[in-house]
C-alpha positions in Angstrom: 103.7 102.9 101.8 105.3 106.6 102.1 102.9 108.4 103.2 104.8 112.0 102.4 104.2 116.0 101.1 106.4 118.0 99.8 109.0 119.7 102.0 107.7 117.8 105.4 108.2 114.7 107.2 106.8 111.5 106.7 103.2 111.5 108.3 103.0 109.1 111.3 100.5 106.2 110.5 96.9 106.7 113.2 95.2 103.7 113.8 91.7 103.5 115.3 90.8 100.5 117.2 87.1 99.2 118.1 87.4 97.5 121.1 84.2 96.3 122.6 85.7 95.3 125.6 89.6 96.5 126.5 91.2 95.3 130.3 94.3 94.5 131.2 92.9 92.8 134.1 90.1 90.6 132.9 90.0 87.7 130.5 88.8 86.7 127.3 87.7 89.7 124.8 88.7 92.1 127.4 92.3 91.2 127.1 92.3 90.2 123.4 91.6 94.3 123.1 94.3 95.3 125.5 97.1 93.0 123.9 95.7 94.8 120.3 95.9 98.5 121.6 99.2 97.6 123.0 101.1 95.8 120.0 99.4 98.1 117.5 100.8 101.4 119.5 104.1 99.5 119.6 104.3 100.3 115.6 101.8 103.5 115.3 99.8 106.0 116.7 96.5 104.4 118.4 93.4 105.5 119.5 90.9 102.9 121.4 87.4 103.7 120.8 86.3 101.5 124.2 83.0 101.4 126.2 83.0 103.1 129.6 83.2 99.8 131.6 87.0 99.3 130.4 87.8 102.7 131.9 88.5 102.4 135.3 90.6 99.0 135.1 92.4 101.3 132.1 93.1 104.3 134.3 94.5 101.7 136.9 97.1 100.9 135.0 98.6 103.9 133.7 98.5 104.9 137.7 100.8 102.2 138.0 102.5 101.7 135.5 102.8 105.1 133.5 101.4 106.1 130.0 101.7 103.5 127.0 103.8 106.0 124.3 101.8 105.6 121.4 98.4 104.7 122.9 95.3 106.9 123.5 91.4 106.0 124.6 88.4 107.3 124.4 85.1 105.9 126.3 82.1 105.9 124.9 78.9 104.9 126.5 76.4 102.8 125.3 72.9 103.5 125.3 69.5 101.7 123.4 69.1 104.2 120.7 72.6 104.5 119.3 75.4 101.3 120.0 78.7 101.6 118.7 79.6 98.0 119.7 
């Protein structure tokens, strides 16, 4: 798909990710989400709507090992009255 206007560059395809649990550090779902946000921002721009438990392991790893090019998160909390996941 060419996703073009006139007289501009090809517009960069955005991805937005639901991930209900994202770690590079834990197992199971948590790591399923990781290995998703990271091979999807391999090919296009991602954003990672995660809850707020994924964030510290998250932040961990770009202290250690840099940003992911590509790859962006946003935390959400969840609460009774409104749940995302």
């Amino acid at each position: 798909m060419n996703l073009t206007t006139p007289h501009s560059n090809p517009l960069p395809t955005r991805v937005l990710l639901v991930a209900y649990a994202c770690s590079p550090y834990k197992g199971s779902e948590s790591i399923v989400g990781w290995g998703r946000a990271r091979e999807t921002a391999k090919y296009c721009e991602t954003w990672v709507l995660a809850g707020t438990e994924s964030e510290p392991d998250i932040k961990q790893f770009v202290r250690e090992n840099g940003e992911i090019p590509n790859l962006h998160f946003c935390f959400l909390e969840r609460n009774n009255t409104t749940s995302l996941f």
